[in-house]
SETIKE-455538 format. One record per residue (C-alpha): residue number from 1; x, y, z. Coordinates in pm, 1 decimal, always signed. Layout:
BEGIN
<node><seq>NUM</seq><px>X</px><py>Y</py><pz>Z</pz></node>
...
***
This chain:
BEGIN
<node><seq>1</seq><px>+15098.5</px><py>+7302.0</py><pz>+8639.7</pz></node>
<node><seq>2</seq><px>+14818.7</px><py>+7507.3</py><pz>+8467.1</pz></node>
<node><seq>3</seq><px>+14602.2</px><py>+7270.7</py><pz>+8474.5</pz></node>
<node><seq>4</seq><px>+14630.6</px><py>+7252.4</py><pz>+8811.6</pz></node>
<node><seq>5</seq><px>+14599.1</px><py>+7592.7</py><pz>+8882.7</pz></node>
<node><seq>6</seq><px>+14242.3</px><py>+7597.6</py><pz>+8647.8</pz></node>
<node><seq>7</seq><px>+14134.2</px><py>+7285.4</py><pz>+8842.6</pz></node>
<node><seq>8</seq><px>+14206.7</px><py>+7474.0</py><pz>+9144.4</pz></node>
<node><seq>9</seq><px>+14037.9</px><py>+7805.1</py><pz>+9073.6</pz></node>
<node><seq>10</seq><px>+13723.4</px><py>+7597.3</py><pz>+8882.0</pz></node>
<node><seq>11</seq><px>+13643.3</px><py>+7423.8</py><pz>+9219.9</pz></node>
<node><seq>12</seq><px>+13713.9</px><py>+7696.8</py><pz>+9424.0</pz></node>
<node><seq>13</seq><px>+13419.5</px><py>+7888.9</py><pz>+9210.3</pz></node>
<node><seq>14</seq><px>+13220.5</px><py>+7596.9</py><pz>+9240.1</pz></node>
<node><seq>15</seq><px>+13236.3</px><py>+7591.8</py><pz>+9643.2</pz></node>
<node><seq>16</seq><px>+13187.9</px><py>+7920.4</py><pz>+9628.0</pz></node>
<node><seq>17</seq><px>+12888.2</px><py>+7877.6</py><pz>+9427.0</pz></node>
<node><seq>18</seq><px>+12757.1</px><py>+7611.4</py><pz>+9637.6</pz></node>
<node><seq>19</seq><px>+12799.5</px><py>+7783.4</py><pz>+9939.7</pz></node>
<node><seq>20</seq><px>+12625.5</px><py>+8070.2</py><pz>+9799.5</pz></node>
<node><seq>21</seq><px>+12339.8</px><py>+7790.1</py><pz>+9698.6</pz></node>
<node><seq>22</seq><px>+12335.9</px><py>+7720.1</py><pz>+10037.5</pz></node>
<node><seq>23</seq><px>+12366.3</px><py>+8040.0</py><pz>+10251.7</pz></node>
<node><seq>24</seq><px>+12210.4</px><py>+8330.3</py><pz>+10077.9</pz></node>
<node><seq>25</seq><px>+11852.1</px><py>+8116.6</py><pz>+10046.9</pz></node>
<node><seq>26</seq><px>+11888.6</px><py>+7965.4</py><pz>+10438.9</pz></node>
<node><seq>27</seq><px>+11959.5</px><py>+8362.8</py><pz>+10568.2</pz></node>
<node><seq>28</seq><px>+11660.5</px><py>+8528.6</py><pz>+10377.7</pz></node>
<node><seq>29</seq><px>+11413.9</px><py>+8216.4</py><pz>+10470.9</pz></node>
<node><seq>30</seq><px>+11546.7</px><py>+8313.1</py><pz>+10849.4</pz></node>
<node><seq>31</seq><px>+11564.5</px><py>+8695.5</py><pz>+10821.4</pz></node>
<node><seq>32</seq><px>+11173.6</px><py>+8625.3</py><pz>+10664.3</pz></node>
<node><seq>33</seq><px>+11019.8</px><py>+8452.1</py><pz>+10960.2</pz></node>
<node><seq>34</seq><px>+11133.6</px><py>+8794.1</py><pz>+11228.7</pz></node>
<node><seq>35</seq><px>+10862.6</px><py>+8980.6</py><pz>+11081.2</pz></node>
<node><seq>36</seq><px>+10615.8</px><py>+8812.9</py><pz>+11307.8</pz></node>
<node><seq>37</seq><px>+10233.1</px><py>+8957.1</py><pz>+11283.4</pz></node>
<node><seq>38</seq><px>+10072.9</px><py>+9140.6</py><pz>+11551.7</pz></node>
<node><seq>39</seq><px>+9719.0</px><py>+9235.5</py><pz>+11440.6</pz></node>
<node><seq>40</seq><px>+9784.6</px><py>+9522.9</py><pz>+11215.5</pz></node>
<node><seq>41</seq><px>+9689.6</px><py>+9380.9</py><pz>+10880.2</pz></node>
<node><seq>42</seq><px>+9276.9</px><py>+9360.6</py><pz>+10844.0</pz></node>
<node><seq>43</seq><px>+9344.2</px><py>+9035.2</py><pz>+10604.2</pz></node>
<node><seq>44</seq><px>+9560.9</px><py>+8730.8</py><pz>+10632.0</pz></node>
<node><seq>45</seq><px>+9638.9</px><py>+8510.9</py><pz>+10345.2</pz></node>
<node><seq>46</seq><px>+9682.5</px><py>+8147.6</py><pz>+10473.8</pz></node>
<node><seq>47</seq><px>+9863.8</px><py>+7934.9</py><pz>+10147.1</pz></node>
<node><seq>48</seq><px>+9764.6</px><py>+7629.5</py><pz>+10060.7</pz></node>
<node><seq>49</seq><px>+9965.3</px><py>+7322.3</py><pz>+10130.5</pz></node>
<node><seq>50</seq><px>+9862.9</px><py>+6901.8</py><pz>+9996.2</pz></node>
<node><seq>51</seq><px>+9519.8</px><py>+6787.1</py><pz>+10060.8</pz></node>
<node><seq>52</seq><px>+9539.1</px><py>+6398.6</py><pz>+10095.2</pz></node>
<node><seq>53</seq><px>+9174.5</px><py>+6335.6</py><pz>+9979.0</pz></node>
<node><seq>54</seq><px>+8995.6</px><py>+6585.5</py><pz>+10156.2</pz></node>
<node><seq>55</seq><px>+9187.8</px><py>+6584.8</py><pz>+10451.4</pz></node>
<node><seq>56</seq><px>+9446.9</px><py>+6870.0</py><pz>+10512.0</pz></node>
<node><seq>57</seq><px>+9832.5</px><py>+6693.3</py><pz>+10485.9</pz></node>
<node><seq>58</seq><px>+10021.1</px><py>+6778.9</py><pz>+10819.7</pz></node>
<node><seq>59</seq><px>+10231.1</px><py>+7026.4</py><pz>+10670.3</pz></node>
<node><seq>60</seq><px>+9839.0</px><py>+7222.8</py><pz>+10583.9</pz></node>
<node><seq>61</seq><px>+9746.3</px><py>+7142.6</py><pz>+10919.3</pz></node>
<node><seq>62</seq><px>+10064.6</px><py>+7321.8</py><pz>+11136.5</pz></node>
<node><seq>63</seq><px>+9922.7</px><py>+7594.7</py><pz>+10924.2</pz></node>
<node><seq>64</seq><px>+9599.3</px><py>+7584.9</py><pz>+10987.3</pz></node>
<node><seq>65</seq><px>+9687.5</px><py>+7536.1</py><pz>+11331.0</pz></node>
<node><seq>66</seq><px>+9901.9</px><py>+7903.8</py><pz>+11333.2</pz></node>
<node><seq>67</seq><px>+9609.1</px><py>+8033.2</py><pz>+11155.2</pz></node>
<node><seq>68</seq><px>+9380.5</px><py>+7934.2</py><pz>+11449.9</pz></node>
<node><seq>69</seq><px>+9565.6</px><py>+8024.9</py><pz>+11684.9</pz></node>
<node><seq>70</seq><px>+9659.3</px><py>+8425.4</py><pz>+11504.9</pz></node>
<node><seq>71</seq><px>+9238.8</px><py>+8439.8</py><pz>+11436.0</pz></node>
<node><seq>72</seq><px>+9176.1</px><py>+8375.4</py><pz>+11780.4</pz></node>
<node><seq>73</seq><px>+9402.5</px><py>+8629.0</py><pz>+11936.2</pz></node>
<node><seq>74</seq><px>+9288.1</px><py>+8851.7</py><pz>+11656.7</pz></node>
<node><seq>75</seq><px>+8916.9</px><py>+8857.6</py><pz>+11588.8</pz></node>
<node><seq>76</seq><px>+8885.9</px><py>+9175.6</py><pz>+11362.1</pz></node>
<node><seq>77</seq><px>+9149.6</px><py>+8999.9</py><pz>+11128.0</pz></node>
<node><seq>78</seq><px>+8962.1</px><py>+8821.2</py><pz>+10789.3</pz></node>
<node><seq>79</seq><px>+9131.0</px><py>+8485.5</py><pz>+10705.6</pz></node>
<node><seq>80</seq><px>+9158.8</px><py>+8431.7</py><pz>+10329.1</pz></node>
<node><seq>81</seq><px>+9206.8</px><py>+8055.0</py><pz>+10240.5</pz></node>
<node><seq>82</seq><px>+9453.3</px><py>+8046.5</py><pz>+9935.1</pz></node>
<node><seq>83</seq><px>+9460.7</px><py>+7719.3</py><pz>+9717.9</pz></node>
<node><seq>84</seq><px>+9318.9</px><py>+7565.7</py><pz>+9400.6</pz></node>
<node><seq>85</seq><px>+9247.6</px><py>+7148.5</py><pz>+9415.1</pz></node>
<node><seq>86</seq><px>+9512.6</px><py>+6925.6</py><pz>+9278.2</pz></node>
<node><seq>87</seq><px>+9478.6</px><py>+6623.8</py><pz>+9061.1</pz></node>
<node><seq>88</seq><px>+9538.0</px><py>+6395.7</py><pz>+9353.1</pz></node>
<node><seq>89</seq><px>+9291.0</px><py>+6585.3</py><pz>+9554.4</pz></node>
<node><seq>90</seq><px>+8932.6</px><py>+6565.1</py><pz>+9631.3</pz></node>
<node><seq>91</seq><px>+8880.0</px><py>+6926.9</py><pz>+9746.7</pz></node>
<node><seq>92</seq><px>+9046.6</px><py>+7229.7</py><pz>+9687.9</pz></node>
<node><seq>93</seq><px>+9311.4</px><py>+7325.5</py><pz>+9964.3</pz></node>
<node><seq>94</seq><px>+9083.3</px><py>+7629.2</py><pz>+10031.7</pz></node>
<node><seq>95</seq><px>+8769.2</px><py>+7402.7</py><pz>+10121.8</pz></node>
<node><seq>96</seq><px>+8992.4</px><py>+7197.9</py><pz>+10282.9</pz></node>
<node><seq>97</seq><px>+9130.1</px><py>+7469.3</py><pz>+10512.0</pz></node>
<node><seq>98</seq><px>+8789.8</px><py>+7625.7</py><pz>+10517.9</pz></node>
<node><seq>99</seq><px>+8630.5</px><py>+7340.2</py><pz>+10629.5</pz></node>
<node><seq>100</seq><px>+8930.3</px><py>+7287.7</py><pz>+10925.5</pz></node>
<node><seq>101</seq><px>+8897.0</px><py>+7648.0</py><pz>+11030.8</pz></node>
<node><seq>102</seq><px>+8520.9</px><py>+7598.0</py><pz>+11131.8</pz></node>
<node><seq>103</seq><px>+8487.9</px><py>+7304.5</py><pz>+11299.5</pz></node>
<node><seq>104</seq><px>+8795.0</px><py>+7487.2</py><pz>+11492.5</pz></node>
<node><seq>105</seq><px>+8516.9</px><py>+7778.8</py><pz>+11573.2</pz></node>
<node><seq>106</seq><px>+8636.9</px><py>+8042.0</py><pz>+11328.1</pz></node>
<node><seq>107</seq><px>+8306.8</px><py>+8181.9</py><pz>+11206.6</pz></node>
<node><seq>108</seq><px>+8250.5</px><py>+8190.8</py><pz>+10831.8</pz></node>
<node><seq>109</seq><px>+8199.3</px><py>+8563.3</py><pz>+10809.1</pz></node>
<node><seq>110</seq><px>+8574.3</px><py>+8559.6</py><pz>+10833.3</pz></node>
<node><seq>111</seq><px>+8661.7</px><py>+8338.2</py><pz>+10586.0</pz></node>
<node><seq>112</seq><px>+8727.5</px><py>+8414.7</py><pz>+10242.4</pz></node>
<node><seq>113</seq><px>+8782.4</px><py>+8129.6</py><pz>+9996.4</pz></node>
<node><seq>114</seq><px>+9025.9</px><py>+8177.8</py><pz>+9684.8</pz></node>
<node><seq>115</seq><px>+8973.9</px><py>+7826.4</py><pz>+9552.1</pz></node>
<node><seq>116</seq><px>+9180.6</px><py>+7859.1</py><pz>+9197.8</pz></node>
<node><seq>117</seq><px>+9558.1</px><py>+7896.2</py><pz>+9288.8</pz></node>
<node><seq>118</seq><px>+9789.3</px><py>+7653.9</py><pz>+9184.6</pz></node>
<node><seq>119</seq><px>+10137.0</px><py>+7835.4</py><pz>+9311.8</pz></node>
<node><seq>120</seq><px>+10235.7</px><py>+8097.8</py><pz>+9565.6</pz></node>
<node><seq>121</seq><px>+10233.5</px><py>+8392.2</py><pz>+9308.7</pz></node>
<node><seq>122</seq><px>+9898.1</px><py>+8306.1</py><pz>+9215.4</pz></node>
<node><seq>123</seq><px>+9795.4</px><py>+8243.5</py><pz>+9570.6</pz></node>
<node><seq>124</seq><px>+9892.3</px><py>+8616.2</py><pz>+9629.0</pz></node>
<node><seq>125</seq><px>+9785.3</px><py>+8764.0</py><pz>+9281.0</pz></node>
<node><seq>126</seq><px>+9449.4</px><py>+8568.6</py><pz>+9338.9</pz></node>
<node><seq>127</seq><px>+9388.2</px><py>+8736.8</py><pz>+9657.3</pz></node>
<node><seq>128</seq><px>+9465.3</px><py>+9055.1</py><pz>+9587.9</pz></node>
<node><seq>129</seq><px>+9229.7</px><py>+9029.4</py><pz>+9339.4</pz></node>
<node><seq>130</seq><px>+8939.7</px><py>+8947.3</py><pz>+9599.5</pz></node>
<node><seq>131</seq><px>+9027.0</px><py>+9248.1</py><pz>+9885.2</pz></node>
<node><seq>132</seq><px>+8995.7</px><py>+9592.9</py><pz>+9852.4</pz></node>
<node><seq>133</seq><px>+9324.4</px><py>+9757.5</py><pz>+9745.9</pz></node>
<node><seq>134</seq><px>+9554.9</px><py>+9748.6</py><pz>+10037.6</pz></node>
<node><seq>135</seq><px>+9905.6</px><py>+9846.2</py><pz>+10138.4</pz></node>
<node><seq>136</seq><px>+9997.0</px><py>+9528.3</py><pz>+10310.9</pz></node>
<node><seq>137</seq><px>+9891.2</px><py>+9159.0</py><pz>+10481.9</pz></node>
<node><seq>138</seq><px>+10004.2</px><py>+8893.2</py><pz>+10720.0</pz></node>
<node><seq>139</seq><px>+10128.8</px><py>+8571.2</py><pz>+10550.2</pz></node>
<node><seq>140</seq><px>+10031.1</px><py>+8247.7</py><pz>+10750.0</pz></node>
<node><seq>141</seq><px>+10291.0</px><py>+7977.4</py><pz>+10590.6</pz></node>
<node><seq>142</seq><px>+10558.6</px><py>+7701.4</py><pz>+10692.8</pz></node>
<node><seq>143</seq><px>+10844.5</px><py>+7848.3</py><pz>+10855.5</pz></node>
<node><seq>144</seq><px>+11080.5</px><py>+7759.1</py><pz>+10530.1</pz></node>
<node><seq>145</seq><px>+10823.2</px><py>+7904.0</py><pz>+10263.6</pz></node>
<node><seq>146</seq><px>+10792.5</px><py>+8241.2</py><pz>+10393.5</pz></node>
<node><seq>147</seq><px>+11097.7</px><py>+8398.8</py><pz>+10190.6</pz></node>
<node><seq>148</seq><px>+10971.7</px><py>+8343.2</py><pz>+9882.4</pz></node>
<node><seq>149</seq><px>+10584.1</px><py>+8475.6</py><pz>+9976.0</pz></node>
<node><seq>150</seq><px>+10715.9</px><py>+8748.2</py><pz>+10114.6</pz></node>
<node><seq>151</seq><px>+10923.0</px><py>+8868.0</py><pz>+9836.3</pz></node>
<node><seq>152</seq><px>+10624.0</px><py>+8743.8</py><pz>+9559.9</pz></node>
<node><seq>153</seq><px>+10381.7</px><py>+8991.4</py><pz>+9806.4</pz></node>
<node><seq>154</seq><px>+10643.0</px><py>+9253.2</py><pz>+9724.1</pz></node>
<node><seq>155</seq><px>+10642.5</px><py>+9199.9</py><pz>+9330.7</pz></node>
<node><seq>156</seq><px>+10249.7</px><py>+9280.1</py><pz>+9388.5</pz></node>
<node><seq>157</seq><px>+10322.1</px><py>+9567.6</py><pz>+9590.5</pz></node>
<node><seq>158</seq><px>+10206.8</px><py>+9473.7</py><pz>+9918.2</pz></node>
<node><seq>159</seq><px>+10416.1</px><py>+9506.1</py><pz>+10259.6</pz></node>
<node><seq>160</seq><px>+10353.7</px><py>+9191.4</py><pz>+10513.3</pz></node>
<node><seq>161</seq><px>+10456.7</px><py>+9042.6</py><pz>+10823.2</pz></node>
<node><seq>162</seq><px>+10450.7</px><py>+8712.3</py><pz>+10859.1</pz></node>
<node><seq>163</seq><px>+10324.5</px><py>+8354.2</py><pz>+11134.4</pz></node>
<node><seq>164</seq><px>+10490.8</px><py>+8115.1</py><pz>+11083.6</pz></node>
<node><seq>165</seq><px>+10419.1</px><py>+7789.5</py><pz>+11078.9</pz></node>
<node><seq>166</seq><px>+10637.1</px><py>+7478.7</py><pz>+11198.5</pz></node>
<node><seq>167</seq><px>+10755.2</px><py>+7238.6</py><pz>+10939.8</pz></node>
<node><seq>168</seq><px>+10711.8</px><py>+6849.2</py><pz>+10991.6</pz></node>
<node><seq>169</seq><px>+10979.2</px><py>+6746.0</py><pz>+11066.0</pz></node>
<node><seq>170</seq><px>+10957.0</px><py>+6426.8</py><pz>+10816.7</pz></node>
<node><seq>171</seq><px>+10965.6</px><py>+6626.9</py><pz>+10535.4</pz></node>
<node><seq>172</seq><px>+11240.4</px><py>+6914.8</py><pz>+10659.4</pz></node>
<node><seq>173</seq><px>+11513.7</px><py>+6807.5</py><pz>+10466.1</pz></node>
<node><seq>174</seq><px>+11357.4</px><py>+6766.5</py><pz>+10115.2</pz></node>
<node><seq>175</seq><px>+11124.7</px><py>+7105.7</py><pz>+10161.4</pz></node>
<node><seq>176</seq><px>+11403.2</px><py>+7346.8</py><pz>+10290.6</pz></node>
<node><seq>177</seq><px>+11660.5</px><py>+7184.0</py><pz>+9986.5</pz></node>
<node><seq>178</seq><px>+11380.5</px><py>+7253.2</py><pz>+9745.6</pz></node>
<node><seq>179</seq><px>+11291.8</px><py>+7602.0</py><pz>+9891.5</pz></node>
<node><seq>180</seq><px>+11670.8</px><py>+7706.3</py><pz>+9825.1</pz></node>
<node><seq>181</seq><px>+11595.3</px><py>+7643.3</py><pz>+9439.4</pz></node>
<node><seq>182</seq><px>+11265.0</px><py>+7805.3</py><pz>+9423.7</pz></node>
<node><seq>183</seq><px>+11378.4</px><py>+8118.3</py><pz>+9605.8</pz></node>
<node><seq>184</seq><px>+11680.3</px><py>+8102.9</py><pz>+9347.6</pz></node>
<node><seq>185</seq><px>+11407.5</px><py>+8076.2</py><pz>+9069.4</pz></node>
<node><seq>186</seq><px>+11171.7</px><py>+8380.1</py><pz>+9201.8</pz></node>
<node><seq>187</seq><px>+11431.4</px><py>+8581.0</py><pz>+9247.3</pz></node>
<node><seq>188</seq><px>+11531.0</px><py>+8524.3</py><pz>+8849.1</pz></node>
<node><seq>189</seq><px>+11201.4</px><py>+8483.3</py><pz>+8703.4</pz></node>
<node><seq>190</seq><px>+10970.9</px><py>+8733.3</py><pz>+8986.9</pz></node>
<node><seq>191</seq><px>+10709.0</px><py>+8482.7</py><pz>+9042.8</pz></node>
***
């Protein structure tokens, strides 16, 4: 009988942990995304995403799309193009994105490039390191990554609002499981 009552209790704590797995992540990534921009912030950081030889992956081109589309409505905002150039890659993500953003008629005077970034905490660190010192900036990012950007731009000290960007929806599954575990590990490790 006990060891049916610690059978019990053990898988009750596991569901219980699994459903905190599950929930606590999915809320914050939601709760993150209803801090939409509106032209406040001089700067916004657009974070890098897979280059597929030196063409921006879809999931980098729904964000450069929302980036467009923000820079347009806003012309006194600067755009800063966040990502180094993976092994698989040709470009950087930044060239990449820079590249995408002019032939879409965003004039280079607003681009900044931060071409040495290989994760969102260095995406942010990165460009803080290139602006002026400010209190806060818009995050352009997929929909499910804006949690954890959000709360790395608040490790550095900045406020931010957020555009977000639409996730394919080929890859929705796999990207919003493996945000859960990277918000899990930024909250532990704060980066």
């Amino acid at each position: 009988m006990k060891k049916l009552v610690c059978a019990g209790i053990i898988a009750a704590l596991l569901l219980a942990g699994l459903m905190m797995f599950w929930l606590i992540p999915a809320e914050r990534m939601k709760e993150a995304q209803q801090h939409t921009a509106d032209g406040s912030y001089e700067y916004a950081v657009v974070l890098g995403a897979k280059v597929n030889g030196d063409v921006p992956s879809l999931s980098l081109r729904y964000r450069l799309e929302a980036a467009t589309e923000y820079a347009k409505r806003f012309p006194h905002v600067q755009l800063v193009l966040s990502g180094g150039q993976g092994k698989d890659e040709e470009i950087s993500e930044a060239q990449a994105m820079y590249t995408y953003l002019i032939q879409q008629g965003i004039e280079k005077e607003r681009l900044l490039v931060e071409d040495q970034s290989t994760s969102t905490y260095e995406n942010l660190k990165y460009t803080q390191e290139l602006l002026p010192e400010l209190a806060g900036v818009t995050i352009i990012s997929s929909d499910f990554h804006l949690a954890r950007a959000r709360f790395l731009a608040k490790q550095l000290g900045w406020e931010t609002d957020v555009v977000a960007a639409r996730t394919p929806e080929i890859v929705k599954t796999k990207v919003w499981f493996r945000e859960r575990l990277a918000l899990f590990k930024t909250w532990i490790f704060r980066k």
